[in-house]
C-alpha positions, 0 to 999 in steps of 0.5 A: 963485255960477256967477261963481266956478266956471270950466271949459275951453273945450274940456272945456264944448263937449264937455260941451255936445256930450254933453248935447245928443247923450242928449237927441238920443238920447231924443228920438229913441227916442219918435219911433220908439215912436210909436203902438206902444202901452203894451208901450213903457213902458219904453222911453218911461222910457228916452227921458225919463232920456236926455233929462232927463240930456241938458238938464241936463248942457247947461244947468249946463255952460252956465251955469258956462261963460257966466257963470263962464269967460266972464264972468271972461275977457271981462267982462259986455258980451262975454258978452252977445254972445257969448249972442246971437250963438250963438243966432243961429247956432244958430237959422240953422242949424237953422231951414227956410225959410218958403216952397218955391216951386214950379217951374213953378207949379201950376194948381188950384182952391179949396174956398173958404177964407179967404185969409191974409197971410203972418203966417197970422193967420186974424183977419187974413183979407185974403179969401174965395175962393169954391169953384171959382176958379181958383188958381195955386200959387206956393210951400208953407210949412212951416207946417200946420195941421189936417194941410195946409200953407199954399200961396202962391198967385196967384188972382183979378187977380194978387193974392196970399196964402196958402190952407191945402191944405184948401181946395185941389184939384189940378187935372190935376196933383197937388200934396202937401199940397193936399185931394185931387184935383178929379176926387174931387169929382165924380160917379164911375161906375167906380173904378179899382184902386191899385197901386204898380207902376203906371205912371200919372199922380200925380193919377190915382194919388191920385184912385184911392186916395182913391175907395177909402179911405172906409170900414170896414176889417177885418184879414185878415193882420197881427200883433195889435199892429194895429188889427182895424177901419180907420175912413176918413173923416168920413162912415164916422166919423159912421155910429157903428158899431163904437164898442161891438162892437171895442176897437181901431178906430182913427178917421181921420176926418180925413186926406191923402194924399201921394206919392213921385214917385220911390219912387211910396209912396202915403204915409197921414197922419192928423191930429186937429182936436180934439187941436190946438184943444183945446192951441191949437196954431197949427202942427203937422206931421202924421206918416205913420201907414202906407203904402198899396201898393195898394187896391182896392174889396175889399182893402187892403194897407198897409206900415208901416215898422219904424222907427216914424211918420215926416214925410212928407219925413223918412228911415225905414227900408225894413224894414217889416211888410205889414198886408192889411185887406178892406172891411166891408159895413155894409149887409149881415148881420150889421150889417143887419136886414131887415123882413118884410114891409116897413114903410110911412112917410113922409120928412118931407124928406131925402136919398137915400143910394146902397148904397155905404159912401161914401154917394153922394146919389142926390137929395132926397125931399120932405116928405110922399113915400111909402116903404117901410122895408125894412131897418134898419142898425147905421149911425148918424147924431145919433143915429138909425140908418140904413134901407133904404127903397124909393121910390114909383117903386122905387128903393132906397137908404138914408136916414137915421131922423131923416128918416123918420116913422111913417104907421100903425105905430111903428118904432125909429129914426126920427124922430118921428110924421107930420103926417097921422097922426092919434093916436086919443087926444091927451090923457091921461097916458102909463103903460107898463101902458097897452095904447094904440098906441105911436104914441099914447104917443110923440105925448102924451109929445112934447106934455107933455115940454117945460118945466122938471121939478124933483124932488119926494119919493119915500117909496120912498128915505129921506134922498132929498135931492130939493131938491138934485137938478138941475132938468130942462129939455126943449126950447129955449124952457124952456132959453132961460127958464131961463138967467136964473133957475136954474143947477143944471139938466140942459137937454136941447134935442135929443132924440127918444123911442123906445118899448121893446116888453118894458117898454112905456116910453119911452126918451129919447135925447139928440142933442146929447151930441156929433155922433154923438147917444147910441145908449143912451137917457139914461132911460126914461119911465114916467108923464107927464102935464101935471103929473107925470113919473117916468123910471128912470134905471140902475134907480133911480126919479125923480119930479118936477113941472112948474113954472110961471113968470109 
């Protein structure tokens, strides 16, 4: 059909420069209303009509040009190649290099990480370098991943490959893209404010800002388009505080920092690992969420340009709004309660946590060491919130409830019973009208819970289709027996019970929904024994009975 329609030369290259200037202008109207909300929907249908109009437009003019004018004036052998060598043209023109070479190369370290050939397959892995090895940077790519390009780098005996950024710290000087600054790493005793009007050196500037940054932060001055609480880093992210008491409180669990020598702009990026994993993209280039102008270990003080999210390297405008943010203190009121008088216990192992929000370890207590709980926060790791507990030679700090057992007295939160408590009855089933010391309760249940549980009658609902309701499978070795007989199952490998003081029954909290562990218990255990289980789950009654197997 296109054989017979023929266009001018130059009406098509105008037509074409048409198409491809809407498409252009859409693309770039979702570029500047990234991360601003859904108050842009309208614009967001703009941006795809002008894109839309702009493929189309490109493509049929295109099409009747190429196989219609082209076609018809130069046969099918030359209109192959003038295909091929247009798009050749174009891919030279707007390709970037693969490699920027660095001059002078940059000493660093590594974090340890696999190095890769050029092709950046990772199966293709041509070496493991350790942590601590001296590296020589050699070049950046354009290519990221995880929110860090890949660095060309000299390591070893003269041998060369590429290393992602995350796996690279800047040694004395600093280099954009790389992890953070190796001086991060280390123990530090005194941390120097940020400020853009600083006259210092770039790694120093950024190890200063990345000693701040981990936290929580809350909006002081800002319009309400911004977020009221910043969450900073991986381990602020694991402590699982906020997620029900905020509705806007973005999550920077993973980020880097990039500087402007020139400028001296403290540039912020985020990136998500789960988004790019889960669409299986190999390579994308991360965006720069604010800029930082200075920070401190009590404030923040952010400039966002108006223009929108931009690339490190990209053009924005210089008009910008100033977001000022205070840091939050989880491990003080409101989000910490103290306990009068304080709560004797025991570590079953684990480590110490000094009273700061990065978390710093103080060192390792052993199984068996005395403690005192002090205070419990609102601060949650897998599942189990975080107490301040003091030593047996005084020192305080925090230490999460999964490495904390009850010595004579139960405590919401922790982990389980410890081994020299000895319960004053081990046998019997579990009722939540019994008077018997929660201790007691908690230890039996722990000891009848794991097995296989399927449904039985319950008189108390009609037309209660039981045999069709899911088995319930508790602990590891009931799961591994069960994969090769049944498959409507609920399998529940790590969990820990808690006790409710009001009702009297056992709450079971499931740790491995995800890695923060579940902070609402899953159900509530009202009866077990040997036999027989009955749990409320959202008010509604369940029964079942163990099953056996040869």
């Amino acid at each position: 059909m296109t054989k017979n329609r023929t266009i001018k030369s130059a009406t098509a290259l105008i037509l074409i420069a048409i198409g491809i200037a809407l498409f252009a202008i859409g693309f770039s109207l979702i570029t500047t209303m990234s991360g601003k909300g859904t108050e842009d929907f309208g614009t967001f249908i703009l941006s795809i009509v002008f894109m839309l109009s702009g493929a189309g437009i490109f493509l049929v003019t295109l099409s009747i040009w190429l196989f219609g004018s082209l076609y018809k004036k130069f046969g099918a052998l030359m209109t192959i190649v003038i295909i091929f060598s247009g798009i050749f043209i174009v891919k030279y023109l707007t390709s970037e290099p693969f490699e920027v070479n660095i001059s002078p190369t940059v000493v660093a370290k590594s974090l340890a990480g696999p190095v890769l050939p050029k092709s950046l397959a990772r199966w293709a892995a041509i070496d493991e370098i350790p942590a601590g090895e001296t590296i020589e940077i050699l070049a950046v790519t354009t290519q990221e991943r995880y929110g860090h390009p890949y660095f060309k780098i000299k390591y070893g005996n003269g041998k060369t490959g590429y290393l992602s950024g995350e796996h690279i710290c800047s040694n004395t000087t600093w280099v954009n893209g790389t992890n953070a600054p190796c001086s991060s790493f280390e123990q530090q005793t005194r941390l120097e404010p940020y400020d853009s009007e600083f006259n210092a050196e770039a790694i120093e500037l950024v190890a200063r800002v990345q000693a701040h940054l981990p936290g929580f932060w809350e909006i002081v001055d800002g319009d309400e388009e911004e977020p009221e609480i910043l969450i900073i880093s991986q381990e602020a992210a694991s402590m699982d505080i906020f997620n029900k008491v905020f509705g806007r409180q973005p999550v920077f669990a993973d980020y880097r920092l990039h500087l402007d020598t020139l400028s001296k702009t403290m540039m912020f990026i985020d990136f998500d690992r789960n988004h790019q994993d889960w669409y299986n993209d190999e390579f994308i280039n991360s965006f720069v969420r604010f800029h930082i102008r200075r920070i401190d270990s009590l404030e923040l003080e952010v400039h966002k340009p108006m223009s929108g999210r931009h690339k490190p390297s990209g053009e924005y405008s210089d008009e910008h709004k100033v977001i000022l943010y205070r840091r939050i203190n989880v491990f003080e009121e409101p989000y910490t309660k103290k306990l009068s008088p304080p709560i004797k216990a025991e570590t079953i192992g684990g480590t110490l946590l000094s009273e700061s929000v990065q978390l710093n370890e103080m060192g390792q207590l052993a199984v068996g060491d005395p403690i005192e709980l002090m205070a419990v926060t609102s601060a949650f790791n897998n599942g189990f919130p975080y107490f301040k507990i003091r030593t047996s030679d005084g020192q305080t700090g925090y230490m999460s409830g999964e490495y904390i057992c009850a010595n004579t007295k139960w405590v919401t939160g922790i982990s389980s019973l410890c081994s020299s408590f000895k319960p004053r009855r081990t046998t019997g089933p579990v009722f939540s009208k019994s008077n018997e010391p929660s201790a007691d309760l908690i230890y039996r249940t722990n000891k009848y819970l794991p097995g296989i549980w399927e449904a039985v009658e319950d008189k108390l609902y009609e037309n209660y289709d039981y045999e069709n309701e899911p088995k319930l499978i508790f602990g590891k070795d009931a799961a591994d027996h069960a994969t090769s007989l049944m498959s409507d199952v609920y399998d529940y490998i790590n969990y820990r019970l808690d006790f409710n003081d009001s009702s009297r029954m056992i709450l079971f909290f499931l740790l491995d929904k995800n890695l923060k562990g579940d902070r609402n218990p899953l159900f509530e255990i009202n009866h077990i024994d040997g036999q027989k289980l009955e749990i409320y789950q959202n008010g509604r009654r369940y029964r079942y009975k163990r099953m056996e197997f040869d």
